[in-house]
N, C-alpha and C positions, 0 to 999 in steps of 0.2 A: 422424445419428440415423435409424434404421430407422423406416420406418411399417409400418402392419399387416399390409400384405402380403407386405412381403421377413420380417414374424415369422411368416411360416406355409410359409417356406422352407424346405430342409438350407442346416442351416452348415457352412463343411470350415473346421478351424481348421489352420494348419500350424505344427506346431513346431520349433525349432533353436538346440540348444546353453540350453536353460533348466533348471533344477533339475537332475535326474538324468537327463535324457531329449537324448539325442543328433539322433534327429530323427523325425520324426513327422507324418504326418496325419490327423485322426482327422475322419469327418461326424458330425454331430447333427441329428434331425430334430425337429420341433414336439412338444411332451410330455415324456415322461421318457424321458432316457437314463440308464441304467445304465454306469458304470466299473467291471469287475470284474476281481478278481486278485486274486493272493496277495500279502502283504508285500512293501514295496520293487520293487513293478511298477510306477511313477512316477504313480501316479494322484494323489498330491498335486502332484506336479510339472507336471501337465494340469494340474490346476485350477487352479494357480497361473498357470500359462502365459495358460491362458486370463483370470483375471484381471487380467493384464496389458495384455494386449492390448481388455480392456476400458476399461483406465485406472486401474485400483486399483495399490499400490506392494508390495503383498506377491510380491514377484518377482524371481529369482535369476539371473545367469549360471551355467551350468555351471560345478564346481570347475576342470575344465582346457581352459577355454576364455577366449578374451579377449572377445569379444562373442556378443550370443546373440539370436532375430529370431521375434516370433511375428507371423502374419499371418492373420487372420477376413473370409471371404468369406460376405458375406449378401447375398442377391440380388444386384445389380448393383453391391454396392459393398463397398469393400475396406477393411479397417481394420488396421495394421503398428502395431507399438512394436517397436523396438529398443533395446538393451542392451551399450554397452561399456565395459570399463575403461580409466579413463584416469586414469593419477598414482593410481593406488589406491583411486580411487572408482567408481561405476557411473554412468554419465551417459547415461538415457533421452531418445530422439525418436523421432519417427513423427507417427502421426495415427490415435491412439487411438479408439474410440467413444466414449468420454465426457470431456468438460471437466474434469467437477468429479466426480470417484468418489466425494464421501464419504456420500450415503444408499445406494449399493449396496456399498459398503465396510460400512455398519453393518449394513444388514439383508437384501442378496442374496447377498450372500459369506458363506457360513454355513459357511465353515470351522472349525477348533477355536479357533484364537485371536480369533475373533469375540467383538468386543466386549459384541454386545448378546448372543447369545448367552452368555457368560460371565459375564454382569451379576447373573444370579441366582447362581450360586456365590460370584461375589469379594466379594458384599453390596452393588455398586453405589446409587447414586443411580437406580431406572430412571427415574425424570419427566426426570430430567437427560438421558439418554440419549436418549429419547425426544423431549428438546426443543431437539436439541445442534444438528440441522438449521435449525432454526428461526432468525432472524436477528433476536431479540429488542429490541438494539436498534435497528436500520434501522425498528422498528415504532414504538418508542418518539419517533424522530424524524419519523418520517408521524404520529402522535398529537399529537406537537407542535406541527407543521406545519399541520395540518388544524387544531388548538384554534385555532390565531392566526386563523386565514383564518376561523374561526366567531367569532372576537369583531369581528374585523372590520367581517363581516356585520353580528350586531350591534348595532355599534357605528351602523355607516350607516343600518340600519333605523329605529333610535333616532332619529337626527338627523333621516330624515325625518319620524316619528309627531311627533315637535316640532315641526319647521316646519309641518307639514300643522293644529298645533290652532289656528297662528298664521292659518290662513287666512282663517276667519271676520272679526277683527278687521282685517283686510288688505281682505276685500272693503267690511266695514262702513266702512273710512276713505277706500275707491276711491271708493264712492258718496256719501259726503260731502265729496272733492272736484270730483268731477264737479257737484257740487249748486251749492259754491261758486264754481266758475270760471263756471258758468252766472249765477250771481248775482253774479259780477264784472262779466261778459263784459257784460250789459243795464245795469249802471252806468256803465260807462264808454261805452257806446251814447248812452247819456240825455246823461253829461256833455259827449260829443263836439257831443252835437245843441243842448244850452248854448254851446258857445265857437261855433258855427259863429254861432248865433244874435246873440251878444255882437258877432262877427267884422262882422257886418253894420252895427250902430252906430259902429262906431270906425274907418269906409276911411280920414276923414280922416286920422288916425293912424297911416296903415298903415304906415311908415317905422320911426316909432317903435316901433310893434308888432313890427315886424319882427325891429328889435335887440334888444328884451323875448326873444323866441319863439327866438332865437341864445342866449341867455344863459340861457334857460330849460331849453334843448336840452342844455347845457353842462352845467348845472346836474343832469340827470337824468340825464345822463351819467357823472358823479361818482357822483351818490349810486349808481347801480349798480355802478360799480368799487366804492369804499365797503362795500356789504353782499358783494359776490364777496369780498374780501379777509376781509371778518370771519366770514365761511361757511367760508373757507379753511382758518382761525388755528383755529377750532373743532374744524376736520374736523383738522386735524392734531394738537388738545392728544388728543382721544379717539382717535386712533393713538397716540400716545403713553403713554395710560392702560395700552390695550392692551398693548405694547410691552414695557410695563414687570410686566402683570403674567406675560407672558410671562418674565418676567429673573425674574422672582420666583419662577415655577412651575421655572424652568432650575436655576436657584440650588438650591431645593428638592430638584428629584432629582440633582444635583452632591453636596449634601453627603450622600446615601441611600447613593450609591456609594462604596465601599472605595474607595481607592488602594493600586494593585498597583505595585509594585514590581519589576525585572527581577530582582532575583536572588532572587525568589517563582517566578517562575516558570521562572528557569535551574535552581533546585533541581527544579521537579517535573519537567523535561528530565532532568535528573539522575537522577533516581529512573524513570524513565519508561525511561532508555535503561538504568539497571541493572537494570528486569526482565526490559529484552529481550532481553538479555546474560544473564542468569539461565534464560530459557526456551529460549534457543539451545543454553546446555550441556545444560540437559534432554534438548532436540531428539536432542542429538550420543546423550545418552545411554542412550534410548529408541531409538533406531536400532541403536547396539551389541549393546543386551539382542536387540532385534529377531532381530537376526542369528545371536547366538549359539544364541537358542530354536532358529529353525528350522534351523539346521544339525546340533541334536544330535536336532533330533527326526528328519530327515532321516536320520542316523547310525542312528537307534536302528529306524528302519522300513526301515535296507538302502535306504534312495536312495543315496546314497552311500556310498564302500567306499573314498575313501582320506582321510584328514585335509591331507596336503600338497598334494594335487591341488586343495583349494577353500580354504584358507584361507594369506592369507599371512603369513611365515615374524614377522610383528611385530606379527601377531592371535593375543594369547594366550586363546584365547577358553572353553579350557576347565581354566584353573587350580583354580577352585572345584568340579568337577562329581567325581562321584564314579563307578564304574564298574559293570557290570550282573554278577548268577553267571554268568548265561549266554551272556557276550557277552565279548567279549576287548576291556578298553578301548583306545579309540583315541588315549588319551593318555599311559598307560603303559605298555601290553601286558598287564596282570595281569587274572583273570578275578575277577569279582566281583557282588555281586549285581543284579540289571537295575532292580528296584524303588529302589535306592540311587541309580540315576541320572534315574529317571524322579523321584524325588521332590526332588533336586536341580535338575529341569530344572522343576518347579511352584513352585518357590522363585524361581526366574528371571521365570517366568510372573508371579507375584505382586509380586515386586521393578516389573517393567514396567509393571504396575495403578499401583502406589505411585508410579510416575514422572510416569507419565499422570494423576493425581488432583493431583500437586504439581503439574504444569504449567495441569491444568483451573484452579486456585485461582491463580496467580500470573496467567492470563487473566484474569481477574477481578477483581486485585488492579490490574492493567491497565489495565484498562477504565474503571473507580474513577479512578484517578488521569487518563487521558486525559479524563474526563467532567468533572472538577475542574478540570483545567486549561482546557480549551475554557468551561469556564462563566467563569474568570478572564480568560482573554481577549474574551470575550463583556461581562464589568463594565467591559474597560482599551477596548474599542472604544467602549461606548457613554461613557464619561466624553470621550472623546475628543469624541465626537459633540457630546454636551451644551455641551462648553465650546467647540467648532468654535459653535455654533448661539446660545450665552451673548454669545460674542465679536462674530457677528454684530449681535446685537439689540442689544446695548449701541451699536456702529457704528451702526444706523439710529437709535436714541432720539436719538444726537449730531447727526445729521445733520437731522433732523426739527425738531429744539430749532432748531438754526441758521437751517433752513428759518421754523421763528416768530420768530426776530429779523426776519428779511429783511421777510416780511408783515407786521411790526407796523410797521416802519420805513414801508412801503410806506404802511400804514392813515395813520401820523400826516401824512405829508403828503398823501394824501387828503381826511383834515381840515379839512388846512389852505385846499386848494382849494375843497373844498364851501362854507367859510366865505367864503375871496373872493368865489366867485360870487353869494354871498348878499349878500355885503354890494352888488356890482355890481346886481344884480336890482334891490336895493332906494334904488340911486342911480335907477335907469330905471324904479321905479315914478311914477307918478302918479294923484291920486283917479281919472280916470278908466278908469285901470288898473286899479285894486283889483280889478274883480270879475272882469274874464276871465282875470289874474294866478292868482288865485283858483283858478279854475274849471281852469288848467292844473296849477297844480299837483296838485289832486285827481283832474286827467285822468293825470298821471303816476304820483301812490300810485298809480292803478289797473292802470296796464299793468304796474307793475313787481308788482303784487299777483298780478297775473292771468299773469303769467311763473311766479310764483314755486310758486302753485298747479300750473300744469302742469309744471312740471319735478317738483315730489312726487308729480303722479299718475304720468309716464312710470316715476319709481320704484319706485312701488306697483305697478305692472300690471307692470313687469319682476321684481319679487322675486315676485307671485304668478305668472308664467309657469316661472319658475324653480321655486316648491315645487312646481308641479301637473307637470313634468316629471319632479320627481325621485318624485312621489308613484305614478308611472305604474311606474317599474320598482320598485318595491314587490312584487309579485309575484315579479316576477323574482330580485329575493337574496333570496325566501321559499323558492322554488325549489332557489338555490343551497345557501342554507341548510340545507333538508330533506336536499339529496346531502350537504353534509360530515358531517352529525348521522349519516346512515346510515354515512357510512364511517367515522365515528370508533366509532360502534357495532361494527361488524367487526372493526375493529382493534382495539378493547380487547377483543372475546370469544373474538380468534382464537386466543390462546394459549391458554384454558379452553377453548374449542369442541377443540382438539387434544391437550388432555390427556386429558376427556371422553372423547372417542374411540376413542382408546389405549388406556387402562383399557375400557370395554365392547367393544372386538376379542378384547382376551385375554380377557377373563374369558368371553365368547362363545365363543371357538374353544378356551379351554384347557379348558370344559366339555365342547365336542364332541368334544376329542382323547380326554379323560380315558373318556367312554362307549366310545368305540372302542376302546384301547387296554384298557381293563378293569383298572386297577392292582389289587391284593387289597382292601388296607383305605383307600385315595389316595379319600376323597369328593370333596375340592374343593377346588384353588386357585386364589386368587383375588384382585385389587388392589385395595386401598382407597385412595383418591385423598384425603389429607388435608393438614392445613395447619400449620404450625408454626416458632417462633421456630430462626432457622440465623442463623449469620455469612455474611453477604454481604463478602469483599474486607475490609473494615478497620470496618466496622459489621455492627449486627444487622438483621435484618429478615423479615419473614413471608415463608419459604418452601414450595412443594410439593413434597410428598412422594408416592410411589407406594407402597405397603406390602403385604408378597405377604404371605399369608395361606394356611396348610393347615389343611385339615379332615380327619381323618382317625376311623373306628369301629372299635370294637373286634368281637371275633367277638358281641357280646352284642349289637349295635345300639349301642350308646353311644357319640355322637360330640365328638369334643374336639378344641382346636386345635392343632396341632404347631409347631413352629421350620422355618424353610429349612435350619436343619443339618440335620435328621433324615432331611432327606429322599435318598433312594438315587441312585447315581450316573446312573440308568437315568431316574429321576424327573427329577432336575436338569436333566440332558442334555433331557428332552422340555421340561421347562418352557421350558429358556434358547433351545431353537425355535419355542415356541409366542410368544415376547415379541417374538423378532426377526419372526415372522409380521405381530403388531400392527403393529409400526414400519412393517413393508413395505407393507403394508393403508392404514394412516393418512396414508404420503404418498405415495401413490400413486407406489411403485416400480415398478412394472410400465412406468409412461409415462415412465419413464426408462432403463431397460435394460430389455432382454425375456427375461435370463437369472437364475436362480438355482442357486447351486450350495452343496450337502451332502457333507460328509465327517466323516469321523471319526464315526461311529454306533455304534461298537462295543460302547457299554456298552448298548445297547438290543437287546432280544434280538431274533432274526429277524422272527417275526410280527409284532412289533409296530412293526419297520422297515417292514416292508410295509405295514399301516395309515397308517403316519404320510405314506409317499411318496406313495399313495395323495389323502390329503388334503390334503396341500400343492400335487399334479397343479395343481389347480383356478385354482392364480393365478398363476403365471407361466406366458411363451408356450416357454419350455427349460427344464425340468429338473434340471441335471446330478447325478446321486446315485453317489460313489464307494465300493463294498462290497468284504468280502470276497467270494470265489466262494461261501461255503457261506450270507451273508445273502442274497447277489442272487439266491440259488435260491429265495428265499420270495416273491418280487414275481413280479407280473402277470407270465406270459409274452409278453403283445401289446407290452411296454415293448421299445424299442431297445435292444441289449444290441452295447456296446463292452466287449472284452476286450484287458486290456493284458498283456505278457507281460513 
């Protein structure tokens, strides 16, 4: 790709063995150059040439030639496509200037078979054309993409404005454990400073105490296994709740989801490869009409001068064509009228449109079924998912259950131990036992009380360290949040910000042409951007439309609206430049090739060729305008003037 400096270069394009042109160098300098000559002086042949070598496919070998070689020197750098037959076909390499030709195909290539150009004649879709560049749905999938990642957001925000209301109640329960273990902690102080006191009565006893305070030990030993297990059994039936209304919620979207079938969707394979089988004969057959056009248009402008020289002998390409008065046909010999072949060869023109509109629709019809299928496959992945994840939870609720056999089994014989020890306690009690007996066990409620409280505060203070972390990037996916909202913003207006556009370029520049140009009674055309029920593919749906509009007055002042028929070959011609204009404006062609090139002007009279090149000067960094000698004479003398012989 050239930068702006090598566009303010000469370019020397060389050509060899392309259209009707043998071989050739021609410069171009920054602005307009002029291609002047007479009929069948290869100036369509240039242009072609040159748009080959730019990367567009409207480009020919020579009729008697087997390969053919253009090459573009801009500034420091070279740009070649070559051209040979091989088994019958044309088979291009090099290292073209551009990747992907097709916005300088629709709107810098302003030759005659230009689409956008043409668009107002054949009664085209223009929003369509206008929006063919556009990767509609690659947008549709970043919309998509971006909506998830916003519910996301969301979704997480959500959870934390939840957990964050829980906080208060979290701090209110932290400070009435802390209250409590404080008022454990000074009970079991007291009771401790009770047995120590007891302890001092009883040394005689200390023996027997002893084995008391072994059995007592035992004894609270137990009972803490005892409550761990039945803490346990608890925490696992409410995993289990859980668990299960997880299988319930699984279950739920399990039966939401269709089951697909393979031979659902080997049919829409089926159907999917028979349209692309359908678009390739197109392809074949839109290439053919391709070739046949420009070879009789070629014929009929004296580029070429012999039929066997460029077509071969089992390309019947001109069965249907009829012959010119003034021209000796090239496929009979018989002289006949020239209008009867030129109106034969707009019949090909338009048969081409018809090709290219059935193919536009069978894309589309495409697309539809690809978008159908991927969404089937999208319901057979997630059932898959769901019941991968059903399967799962089912597996852990089993395992879990099993897991509460084990701890209950565990509990009953903890039971049964707490109860030996008790009854043993109570063989080794004695009245003079009773009260320090007493006094320990209420020393053990305590500790196991004042355990129990601290283990629910470490709780508390961990789940609140937990919301206030997550509450802190709260900010931050508010942040996030604001950038997807802005870009799903863009993305939804960018097709309407580019339609917009489009429509007020032209209708801007086709009122500027229309002042310059001065038609007689032509006041104003102009695009209405509306909206309305089309078939989309295999359904209906609201489509945009682009709709031209003429204004035209009578010699009295009275102005009334006309038809696009009505309007003159000369009119049509400026319009179907002024739309490709837009297109080239709106996506900014210029920063993708720095060339534009004009031909075929001839229904437009002199002056008002010179007006329009004039105007169009102004936005690309080259020119190219091919005339005859007697329009080129009405342009700016300061314009580069290439003369082709």
């Amino acid at each position: 790709m050239a930068n702006a400096e090598q566009t303010q270069q000469e370019v020397i394009v060389s050509v060899r063995n392309i259209g009707g042109i043998d071989e050739t160098t021609i410069s171009l300098e920054p602005g307009v150059n002029v291609l002047s000559g007479r009929n069948a002086t290869n100036r369509t042949s240039f242009l072609q040439s040159l748009i080959g070598v730019l990367g567009g496919e409207d480009v020919s070998i020579k009729g008697d030639a087997d390969e053919g070689e253009v090459e573009l020197e801009l500034g420091e750098d070279v740009y070649r496509r070559r051209l040979t037959r091989q088994n019958g076909a044309v088979v291009t390499s090099g290292d073209p200037y551009l990747d992907d030709p097709e916005l300088a195909e629709l709107f810098a290539f302003l030759l005659e078979s230009n689409e956008a150009r043409r668009a107002v004649a054949t009664g085209d879709n223009l929003r369509d054309l206008i929006m063919r560049p556009v990767d509609t749905k690659e947008i549709k999938d970043q919309i998509s993409t971006l909506e998830s990642e916003k519910n996301e957001i969301d979704n997480e925000i959500e959870s934390i404005e939840q957990r964050k209301r829980d906080l208060p109640d979290l701090e209110a329960e932290l400070t009435r454990l802390e209250d409590e273990i404080s008022e454990t902690k000074a009970e079991l102080n007291d009771k401790e400073a009770e047995i120590e006191a007891a302890d001092a009565d009883v040394q005689a006893q200390k023996a027997e105490q002893e084995a008391l305070e072994e059995k007592l030990e035992e004894l609270r030993d137990a009972r803490n296994d005892l409550e761990d297990i039945r803490y346990k059994i608890d925490t696992e039936r409410e995993s289990i709740q859980s668990l299960k209304q997880d299988r319930s919620t699984l279950r739920t979207e399990l039966d939401a989801l269709p089951e697909t079938s393979e031979d659902v969707l080997s049919s829409f394979e089926s159907q999917i490869d028979g349209l692309r089988e359908r678009r390739r004969h197109l392809d074949s057959e839109i290439s053919s009409l391709q070739n046949i056009v420009q070879f009789n248009e070629e014929m009929l402008d004296g580029e070429r001068t012999s039929l066997h020289d460029t077509i071969d002998d089992d390309d019947d390409v001109t069965d249907e064509l009829l012959p010119d008065d003034e021209v000796v046909c090239w496929t009979c010999g018989s002289e006949v009228e020239r209008s009867e072949i030129e109106g034969t060869l707009e019949h090909l023109r338009d048969l081409r449109q018809e090709k290219l509109a059935e193919k536009r629709d069978l894309s589309d019809e495409l697309d539809d079924l690809k978008a159908d299928k991927d969404s089937i496959e999208e319901q057979k992945r997630r059932r898959q998912e769901y019941q991968t994840q059903l399967t799962e939870t089912e597996s852990e609720i089993e395992q879990r259950e099993a897991r509460i056999e084990e701890l209950q089994e565990r509990r009953e014989d903890l039971e049964q131990r707490v109860k030996s020890l008790e009854s043993d306690v109570e063989d080794l009690e004695s009245e003079q036992f009773d009260e320090i007996l007493e006094l320990h066990r209420e020393a053990n409620s305590l500790e196991y009380e004042l355990g129990r409280l601290e283990n629910d505060r470490e709780e508390v203070e961990a789940e609140i360290d937990e919301i206030e972390s997550h509450v802190e990037r709260i900010s931050d996916l508010q942040a996030d949040r604001e950038r997807v909202v802005a870009d799903l913003e863009d993305l939804r207006t960018k097709v309407e910000t580019l339609e917009k556009e489009a429509v007020e370029a032209f209708n801007e520049h086709m009122s500027d042409v229309l002042s310059v140009l001065d038609y007689a009674n032509l006041d104003r055309v102009w695009i209405e951007r509306v909206q309305r029920e089309a078939r989309d593919g295999r359904r209906k749906t609201i489509k945009t439309f682009f709709e031209l509009h003429v204004v035209r007055s009578t010699p009295s002042g009275t102005t009334y609206e006309d038809t696009v028929d009505h309007l003159s070959e000369s009119e049509r011609e400026v319009t179907g430049l002024v739309f490709a204009l837009a297109g080239y404006l709106v996506h900014d062609v210029h920063e993708v090739v720095p060339f534009m090139l004009l031909d075929s002007l001839e229904a437009i009279d002199s002056d008002r060729i010179a007006e329009l090149v004039t105007y169009f000067e102004a936005f690309p960094d080259y020119l190219v305008v091919a005339l005859l000698e007697e329009d080129a004479q009405a342009l700016d003398s300061t314009y580069d003037r290439i003369k082709l012989n």
